[in-house]
C-alpha positions, 0 to 999 in steps of 0.5 A: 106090791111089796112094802119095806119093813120099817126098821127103826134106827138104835144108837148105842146110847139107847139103853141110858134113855130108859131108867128100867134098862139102866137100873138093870144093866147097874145091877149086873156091874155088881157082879163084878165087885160080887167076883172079885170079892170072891177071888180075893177071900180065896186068895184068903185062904189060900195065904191062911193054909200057907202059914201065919206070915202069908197071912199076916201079909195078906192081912196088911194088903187088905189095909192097902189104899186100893183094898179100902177103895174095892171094898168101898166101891163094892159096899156102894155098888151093892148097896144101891143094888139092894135100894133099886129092887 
């Protein structure tokens, strides 16, 4: 006589029950603020090799709305990442 394995039913949302799992998942968005970051001090210097005026306008794109809003949401983001740990 064979039994059924019991195979216990998950949902999608199963990984916002569980605050460990939760804070996990929230440290590794950051990666994504940590990436962009990243490509956009490359782009940096990339405008800084090609001379003052691709600096300076890559310097006013930094004080764009959505620059402003990416460095905010990323301060955030890792700042709760440093709080969680």
């Amino acid at each position: 006589m064979s039994r059924k394995p019991y195979v216990r039913a998950v949902t999608s949302e199963w990984i916002f029950r569980h605050p460990r799992y939760l804070r996990y998942m929230t440290r590794e968005f950051s990666c994504l603020f940590i990436g962009g970051w990243t490509l956009m001090m490359v782009w940096g210097l990339k405008q800084l090799a090609e001379g003052p005026a691709a600096w300076a306008a890559f310097l006013e794109w930094l004080k764009s709305p959505a620059s402003i809003a990416f460095h905010v949401l990323a301060h955030l983001d890792l700042g709760a990442d440093a709080a969680s740990l």
